[in-house]
C-alpha positions as YAML, in Angstrom:
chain: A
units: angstrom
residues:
- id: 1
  name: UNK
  ca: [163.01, 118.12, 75.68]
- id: 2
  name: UNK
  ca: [166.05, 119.77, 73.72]
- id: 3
  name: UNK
  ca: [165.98, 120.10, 70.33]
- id: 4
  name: UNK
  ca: [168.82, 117.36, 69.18]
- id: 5
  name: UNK
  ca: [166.72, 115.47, 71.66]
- id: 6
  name: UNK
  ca: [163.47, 115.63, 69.74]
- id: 7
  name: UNK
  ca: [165.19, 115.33, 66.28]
- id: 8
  name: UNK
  ca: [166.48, 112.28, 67.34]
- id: 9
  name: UNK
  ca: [163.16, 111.01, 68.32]
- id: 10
  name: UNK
  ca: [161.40, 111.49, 65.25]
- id: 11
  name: UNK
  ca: [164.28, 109.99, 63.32]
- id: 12
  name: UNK
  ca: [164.34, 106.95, 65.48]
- id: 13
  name: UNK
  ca: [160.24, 107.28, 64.98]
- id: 14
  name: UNK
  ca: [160.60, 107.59, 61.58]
- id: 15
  name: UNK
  ca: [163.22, 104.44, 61.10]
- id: 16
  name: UNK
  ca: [160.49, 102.60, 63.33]
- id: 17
  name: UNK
  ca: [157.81, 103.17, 60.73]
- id: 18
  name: UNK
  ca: [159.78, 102.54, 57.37]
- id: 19
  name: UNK
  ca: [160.51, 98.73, 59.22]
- id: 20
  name: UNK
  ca: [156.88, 98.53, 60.06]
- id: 21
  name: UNK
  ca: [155.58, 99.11, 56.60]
- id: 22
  name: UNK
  ca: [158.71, 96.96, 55.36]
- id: 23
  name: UNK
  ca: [157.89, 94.18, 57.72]
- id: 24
  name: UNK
  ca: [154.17, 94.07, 56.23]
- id: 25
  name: UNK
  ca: [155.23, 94.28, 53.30]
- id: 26
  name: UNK
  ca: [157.08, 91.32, 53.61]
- id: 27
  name: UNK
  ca: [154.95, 89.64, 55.35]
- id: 28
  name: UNK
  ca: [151.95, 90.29, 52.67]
- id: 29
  name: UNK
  ca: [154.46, 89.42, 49.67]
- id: 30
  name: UNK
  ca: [155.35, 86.14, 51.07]
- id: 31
  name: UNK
  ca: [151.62, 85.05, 51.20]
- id: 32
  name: UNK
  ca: [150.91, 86.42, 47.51]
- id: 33
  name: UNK
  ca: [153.58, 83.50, 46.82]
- id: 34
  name: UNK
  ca: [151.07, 80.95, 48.47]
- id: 35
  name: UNK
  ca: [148.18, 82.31, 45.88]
- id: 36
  name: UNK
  ca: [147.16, 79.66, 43.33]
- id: 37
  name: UNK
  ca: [148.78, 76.71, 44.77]
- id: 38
  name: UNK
  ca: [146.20, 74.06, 45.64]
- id: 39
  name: UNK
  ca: [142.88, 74.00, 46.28]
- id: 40
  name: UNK
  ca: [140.36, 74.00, 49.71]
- id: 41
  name: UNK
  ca: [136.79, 74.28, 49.29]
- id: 42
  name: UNK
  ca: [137.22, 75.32, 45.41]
- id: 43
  name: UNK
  ca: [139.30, 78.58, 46.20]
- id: 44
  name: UNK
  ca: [143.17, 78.37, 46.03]
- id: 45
  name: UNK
  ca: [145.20, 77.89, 49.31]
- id: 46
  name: UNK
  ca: [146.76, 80.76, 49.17]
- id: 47
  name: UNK
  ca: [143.78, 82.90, 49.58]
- id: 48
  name: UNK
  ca: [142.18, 80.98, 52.12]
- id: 49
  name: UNK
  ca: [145.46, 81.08, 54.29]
- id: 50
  name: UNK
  ca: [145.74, 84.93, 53.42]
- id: 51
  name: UNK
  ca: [141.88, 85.45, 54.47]
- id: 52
  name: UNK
  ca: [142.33, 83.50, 57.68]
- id: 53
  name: UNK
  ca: [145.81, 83.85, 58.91]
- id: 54
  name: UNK
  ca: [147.39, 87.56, 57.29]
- id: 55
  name: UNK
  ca: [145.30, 89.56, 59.56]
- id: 56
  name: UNK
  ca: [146.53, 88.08, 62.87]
- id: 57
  name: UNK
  ca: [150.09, 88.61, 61.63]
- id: 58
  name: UNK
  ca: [149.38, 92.01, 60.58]
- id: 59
  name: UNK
  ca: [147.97, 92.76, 64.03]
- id: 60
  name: UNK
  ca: [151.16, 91.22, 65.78]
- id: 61
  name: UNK
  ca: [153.10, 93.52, 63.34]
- id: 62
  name: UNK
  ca: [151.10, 96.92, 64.63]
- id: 63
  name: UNK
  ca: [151.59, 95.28, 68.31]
- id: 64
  name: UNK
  ca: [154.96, 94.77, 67.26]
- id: 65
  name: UNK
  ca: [155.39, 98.70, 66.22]
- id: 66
  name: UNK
  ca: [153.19, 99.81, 69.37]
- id: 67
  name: UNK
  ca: [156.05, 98.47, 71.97]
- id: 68
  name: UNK
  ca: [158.89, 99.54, 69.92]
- id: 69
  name: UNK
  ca: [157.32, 102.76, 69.79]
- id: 70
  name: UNK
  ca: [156.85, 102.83, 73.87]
- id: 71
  name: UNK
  ca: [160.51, 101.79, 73.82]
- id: 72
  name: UNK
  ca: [161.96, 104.82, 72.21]
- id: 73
  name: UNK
  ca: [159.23, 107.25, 73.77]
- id: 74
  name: UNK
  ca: [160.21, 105.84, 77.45]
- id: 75
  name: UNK
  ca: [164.17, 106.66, 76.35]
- id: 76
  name: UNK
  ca: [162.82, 110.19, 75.59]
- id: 77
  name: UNK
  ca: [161.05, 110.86, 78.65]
- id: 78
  name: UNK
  ca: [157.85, 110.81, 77.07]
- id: 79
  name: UNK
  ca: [155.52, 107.85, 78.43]
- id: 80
  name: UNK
  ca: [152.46, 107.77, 80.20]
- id: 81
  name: UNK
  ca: [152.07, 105.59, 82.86]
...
């Protein structure tokens, strides 16, 4: 791989990981705005829908990240098959 090729994999990498931790990020924020309203079993809503749900959707965010990865390393020549 040529060097202008491998820069511009790690800065398409690197782009790839700021809007992973962004998308989290996001993602974790908007259920911290869920915290304290109502009430299910005696804790507040919000943390029983962060408990229960904010792990799958942090897993679909690393799946998310995974492909996008593949994508770029498959336009680089680097994949495994």
């Amino acid at each position: 791989m040529a060097d202008a090729d491998y820069t511009q994999r790690w800065r398409e990498t690197a782009i790839l990981a700021a809007s992973t931790v962004a998308v989290a990020t996001v993602v974790i924020l908007l259920f911290l705005g869920f915290v304290g309203s109502g009430d299910a079993e005696g804790y507040p809503t919000g943390f029983v829908l962060a408990a229960t749900i904010l792990p799958f959707l942090l897993v679909a965010v690393v799946f998310w990240s995974v492909r996008r990865q593949d994508v770029i390393d498959r336009r680089h020549g680097l994949f495994e098959d």
